[in-house]
Every structure is written in structure tokens, then in C-alpha cells.
VOTOR-427462 format. One record per residue (C-alpha): x, y, z; residue number from 1. Coordinates in steps of 0.1 Angstrom, whole numbers, plus 2048, in hexadecimal, padded with zeros to 3 digits. Layout:
residues N
+------+-------+-----+-----+
| east | north |  up |   k |
+------+-------+-----+-----+
|    X |     Y |   Z | NUM |
...
+------+-------+-----+-----+
This chain:
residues 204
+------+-------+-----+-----+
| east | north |  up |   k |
+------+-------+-----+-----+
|  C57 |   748 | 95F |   1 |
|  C71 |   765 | 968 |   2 |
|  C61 |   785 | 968 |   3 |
|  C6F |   7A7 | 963 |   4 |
|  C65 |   7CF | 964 |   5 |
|  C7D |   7E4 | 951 |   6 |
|  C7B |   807 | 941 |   7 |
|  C8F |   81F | 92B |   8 |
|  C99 |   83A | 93D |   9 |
|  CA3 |   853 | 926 |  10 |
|  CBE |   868 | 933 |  11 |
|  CB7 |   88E | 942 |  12 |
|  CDC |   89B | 943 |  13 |
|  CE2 |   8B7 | 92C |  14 |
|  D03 |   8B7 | 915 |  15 |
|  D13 |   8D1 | 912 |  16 |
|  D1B |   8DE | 8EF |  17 |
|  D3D |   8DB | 8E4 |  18 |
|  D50 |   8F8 | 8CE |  19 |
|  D66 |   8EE | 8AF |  20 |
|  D8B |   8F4 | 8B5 |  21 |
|  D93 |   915 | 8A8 |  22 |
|  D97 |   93A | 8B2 |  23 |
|  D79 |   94E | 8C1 |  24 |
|  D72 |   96F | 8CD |  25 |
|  D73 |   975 | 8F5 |  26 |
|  D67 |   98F | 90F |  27 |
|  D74 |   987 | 930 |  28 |
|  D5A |   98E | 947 |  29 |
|  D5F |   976 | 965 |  30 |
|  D7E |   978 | 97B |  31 |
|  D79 |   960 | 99A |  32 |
|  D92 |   957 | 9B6 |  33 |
|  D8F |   934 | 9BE |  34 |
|  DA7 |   932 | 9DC |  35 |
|  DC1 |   918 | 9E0 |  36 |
|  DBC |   8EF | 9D9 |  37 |
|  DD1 |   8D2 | 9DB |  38 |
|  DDE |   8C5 | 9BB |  39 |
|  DEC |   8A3 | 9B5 |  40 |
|  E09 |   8A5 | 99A |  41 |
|  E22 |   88B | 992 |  42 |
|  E1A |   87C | 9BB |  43 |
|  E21 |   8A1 | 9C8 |  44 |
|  E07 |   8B1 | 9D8 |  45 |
|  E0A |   8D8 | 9D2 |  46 |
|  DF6 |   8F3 | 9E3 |  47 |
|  DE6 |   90A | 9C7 |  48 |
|  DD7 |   92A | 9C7 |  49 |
|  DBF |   928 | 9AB |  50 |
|  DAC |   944 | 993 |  51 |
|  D8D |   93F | 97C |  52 |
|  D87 |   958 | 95E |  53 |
|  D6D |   956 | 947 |  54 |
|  D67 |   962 | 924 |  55 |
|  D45 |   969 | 912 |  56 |
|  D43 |   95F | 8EF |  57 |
|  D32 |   979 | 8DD |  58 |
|  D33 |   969 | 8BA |  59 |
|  D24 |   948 | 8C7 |  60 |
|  D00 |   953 | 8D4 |  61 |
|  CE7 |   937 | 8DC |  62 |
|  CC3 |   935 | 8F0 |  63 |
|  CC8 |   922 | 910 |  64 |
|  CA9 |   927 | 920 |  65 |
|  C8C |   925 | 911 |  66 |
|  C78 |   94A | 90B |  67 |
|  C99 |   95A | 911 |  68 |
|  CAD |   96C | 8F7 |  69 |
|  CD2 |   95C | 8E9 |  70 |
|  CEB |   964 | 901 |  71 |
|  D11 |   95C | 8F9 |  72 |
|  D24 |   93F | 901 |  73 |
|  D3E |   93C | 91C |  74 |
|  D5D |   92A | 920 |  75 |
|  D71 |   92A | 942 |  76 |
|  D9A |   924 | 94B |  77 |
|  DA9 |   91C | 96D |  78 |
|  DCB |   92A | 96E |  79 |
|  DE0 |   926 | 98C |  80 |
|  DE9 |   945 | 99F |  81 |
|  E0B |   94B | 995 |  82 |
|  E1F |   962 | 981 |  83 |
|  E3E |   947 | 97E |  84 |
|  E4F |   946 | 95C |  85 |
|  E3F |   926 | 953 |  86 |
|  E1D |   92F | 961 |  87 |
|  DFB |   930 | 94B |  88 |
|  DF3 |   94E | 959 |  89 |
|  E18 |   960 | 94E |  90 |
|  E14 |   952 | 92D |  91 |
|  DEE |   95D | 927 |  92 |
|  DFC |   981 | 932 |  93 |
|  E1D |   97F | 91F |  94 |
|  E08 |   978 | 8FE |  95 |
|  DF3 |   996 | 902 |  96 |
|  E11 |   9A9 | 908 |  97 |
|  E04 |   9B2 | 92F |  98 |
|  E22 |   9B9 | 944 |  99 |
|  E1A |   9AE | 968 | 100 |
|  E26 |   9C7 | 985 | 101 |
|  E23 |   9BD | 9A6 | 102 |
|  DFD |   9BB | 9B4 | 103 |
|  DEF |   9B6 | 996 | 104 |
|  DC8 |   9C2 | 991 | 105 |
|  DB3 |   9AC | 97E | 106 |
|  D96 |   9BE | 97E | 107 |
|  DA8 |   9D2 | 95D | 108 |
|  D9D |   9B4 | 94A | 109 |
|  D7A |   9B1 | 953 | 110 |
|  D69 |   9BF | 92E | 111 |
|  D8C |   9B8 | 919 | 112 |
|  D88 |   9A5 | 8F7 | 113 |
|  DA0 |   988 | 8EE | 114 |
|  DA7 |   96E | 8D4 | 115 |
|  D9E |   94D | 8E7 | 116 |
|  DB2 |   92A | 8D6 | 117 |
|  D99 |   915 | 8E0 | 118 |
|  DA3 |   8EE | 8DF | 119 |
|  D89 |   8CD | 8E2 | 120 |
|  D94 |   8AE | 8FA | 121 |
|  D83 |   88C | 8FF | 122 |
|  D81 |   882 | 923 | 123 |
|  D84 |   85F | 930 | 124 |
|  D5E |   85B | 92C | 125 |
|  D61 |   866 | 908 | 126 |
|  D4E |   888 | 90D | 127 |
|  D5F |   8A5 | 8FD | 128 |
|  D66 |   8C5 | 90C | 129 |
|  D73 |   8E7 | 903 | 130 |
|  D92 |   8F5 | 913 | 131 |
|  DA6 |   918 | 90E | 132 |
|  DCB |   910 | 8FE | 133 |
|  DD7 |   937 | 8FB | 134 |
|  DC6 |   95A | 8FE | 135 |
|  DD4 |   975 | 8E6 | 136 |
|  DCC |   99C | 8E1 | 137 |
|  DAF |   9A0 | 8C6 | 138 |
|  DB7 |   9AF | 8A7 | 139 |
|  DBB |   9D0 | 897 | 140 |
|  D98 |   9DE | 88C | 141 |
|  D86 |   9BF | 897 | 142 |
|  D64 |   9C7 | 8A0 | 143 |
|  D59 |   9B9 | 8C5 | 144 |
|  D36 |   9B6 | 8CE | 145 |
|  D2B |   9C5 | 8EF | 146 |
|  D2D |   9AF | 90C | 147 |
|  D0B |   9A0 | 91B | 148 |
|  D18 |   98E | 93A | 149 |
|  D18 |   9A5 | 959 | 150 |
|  D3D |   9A9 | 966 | 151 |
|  D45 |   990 | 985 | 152 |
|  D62 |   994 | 99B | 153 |
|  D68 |   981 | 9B3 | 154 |
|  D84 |   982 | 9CF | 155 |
|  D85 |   96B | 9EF | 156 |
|  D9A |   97F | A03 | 157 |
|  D81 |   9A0 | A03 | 158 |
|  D5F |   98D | A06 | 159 |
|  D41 |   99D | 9F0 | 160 |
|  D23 |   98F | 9F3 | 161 |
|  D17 |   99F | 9D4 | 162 |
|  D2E |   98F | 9C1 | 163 |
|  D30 |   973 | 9D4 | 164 |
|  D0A |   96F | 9C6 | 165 |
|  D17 |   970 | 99F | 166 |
|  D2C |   953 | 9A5 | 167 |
|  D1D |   933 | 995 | 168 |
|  D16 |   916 | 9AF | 169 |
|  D2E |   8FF | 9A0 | 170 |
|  D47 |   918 | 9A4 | 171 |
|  D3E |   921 | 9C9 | 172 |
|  D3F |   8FB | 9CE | 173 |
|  D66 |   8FC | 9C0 | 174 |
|  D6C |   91A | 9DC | 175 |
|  D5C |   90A | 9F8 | 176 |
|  D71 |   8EA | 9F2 | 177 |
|  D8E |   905 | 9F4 | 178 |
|  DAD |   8FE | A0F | 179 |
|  DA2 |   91E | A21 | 180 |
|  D83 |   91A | A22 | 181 |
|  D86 |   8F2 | A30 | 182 |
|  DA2 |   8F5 | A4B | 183 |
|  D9F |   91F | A53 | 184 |
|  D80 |   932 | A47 | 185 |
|  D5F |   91B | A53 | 186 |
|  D49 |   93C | A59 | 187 |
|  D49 |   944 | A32 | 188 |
|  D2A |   95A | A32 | 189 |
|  D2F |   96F | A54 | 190 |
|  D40 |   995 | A55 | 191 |
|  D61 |   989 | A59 | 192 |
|  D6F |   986 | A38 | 193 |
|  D91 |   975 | A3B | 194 |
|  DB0 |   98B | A31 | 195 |
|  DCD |   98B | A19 | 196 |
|  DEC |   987 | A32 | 197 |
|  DFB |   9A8 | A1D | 198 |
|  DF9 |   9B6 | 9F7 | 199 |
|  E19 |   9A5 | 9F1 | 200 |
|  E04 |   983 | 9FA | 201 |
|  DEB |   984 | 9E0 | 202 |
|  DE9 |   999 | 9C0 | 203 |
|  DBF |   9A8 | 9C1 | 204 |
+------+-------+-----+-----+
């Protein structure tokens, strides 16, 4: 007689809740440089410097740990480095009616409110996900919350530990897999912060 041993094994990974499609209330509250990453479009390989920045949603409060108060939810946006006419970037700014000089300081957005057009896509393993389609100025009279999420920014090029320590460990992952940090910077925690080649380089 063929025996067998089997179990259930009920699954431990945690979903992630998905938003409906619709317009939300944002505090940006996390800018993070990401450095530079290959990117494979249309069998080109491009060289991209990359940004993260992160809103709070202070309309859409839940508990996520247990004995802990409701804190907001968060949703994130990669935009590639670049102030090109057809850049994300450009067009987040050109909606907001931002006009971008040269050298650029994003820490003026750390704290700003914004209308976030947040979208829903299925992935090829039929989970959904959330993602930013368009950021826009709040509007007139609207009442924003205050912010709960300590400010993080983040900037490669002049090293903080301190804020280096705010940055989640996915995200520090994303860095450390960073072109610099693979074929130039390998000491990434010693004194010797690398350096932007000159203010017309980089825009922090």
C-alpha cells in the first residue's frame, strides 16, 4: 500500500490592502534618491538616475500593528531624474504649476498637500496593486490634516546616516543594487561620502 504524509500549510504572507481608484488626499513626506539603474526598454539599455517620494494618506487611517494607534496609509512613485519635456517628473511639476529653475530643492516639498489620482493594476500573478497616475495642487479651502509621518530626506551624494536610518530596508536594498554603489562606491558606510561631480550634475 502507497503511503503518504501531507499537511495544509496555510499561507503567512500578508496582502497588502489595495485602494479603489479615485482621488485622495497626500502629504509628501518622503523624498529618497535612489541613484542610477539600468533599465531595459524596447532592447535599449538606459542609465537612469532614479527618485522615490512618498505621500501619507491622512484620510485613510488604519491600525497596523497591533496596540498601536491608526497611522495613515502610504503610497510611493519612482520618477526618473529628469526635467525633459516628456518626463514624469516635468509633468507632476507642470500640473502643480511649479516652475523648475536650475538646481532644484526638493526638500520645499517635504510637508506639501496634493491631490493624488490613484489608479489599480493587476500584475501577471493576478495581485493588484496601487499606482500614482497624476499629482495636482489641493483645493481652495480644503482642510488637510496634520502630517504623522516624520519627514525623510534622503540624498546619496551627501551621505546622512540619520536619514540614511529612516530609509525602509526594501528601499536601501533598491540603493545598494545602485550602479554607483556596484562598480564605484563599495565602502557605503565609511566617512567618505561620495560627491556630486558639480551642482550643475545633480539638482539636491
Amino acid at each position: 500500500m502507497t503511503k503518504s504524509f501531507w499537511v495544509e500549510i496555510a499561507s503567512t504572507e500578508k496582502k497588502r490592502e489595495v485602494l479603489p481608484a479615485k482621488t485622495y488626499l497626500g502629504i509628501c513626506y518622503s523624498i529618497i534618491d535612489l541613484w542610477t539603474h539600468d533599465e531595459n526598454f524596447q532592447w535599449t539599455i538606459n542609465s537612469l538616475r532614479k527618485i522615490k517620494i512618498t505621500w501619507e494618506l491622512p484620510n485613510e487611517k488604519r491600525v497596523f500593528k497591533k496596540d498601536e494607534a491608526e497611522k495613515p496609509m502610504v503610497l510611493s512613485k519612482d520618477y526618473t531624474l529628469s526635467f525633459g519635456e516628456k518626463a514624469n517628473l516635468k509633468k507632476m511639476f507642470d500640473s502643480r504649476g511649479v516652475k523648475i529653475e536650475k538646481n532644484f530643492e526638493f526638500s520645499t516639498l517635504l510637508g506639501k498637500p496634493a491631490l493624488l489620482s490613484v489608479g489599480l493594476t493587476e500584475a501577471k500573478n493576478g495581485n493588484q496593486y496601487n499606482n500614482i497616475n497624476g499629482v495636482s495642487d489641493i483645493l481652495d479651502g480644503m482642510k488637510v490634516p496634520k502630517q504623522v509621518n516624520e519627514n525623510v530626506l534622503f540624498n546619496c551624494y551627501n551621505f546622512d546616516m540619520d536619514e540614511w536610518n529612516k530609509v525602509n530596508e526594501w528601499t536601501q536594498k533598491i540603493i545598494k543594487e545602485s550602479d554607483e554603489r556596484s562598480n564605484i562606491y563599495d565602502k557605503f558606510f565609511n566617512d567618505e561620502a561620495p560627491k556630486a561631480k558639480s551642482d550643475d550634475d545633480y539638482p539636491f
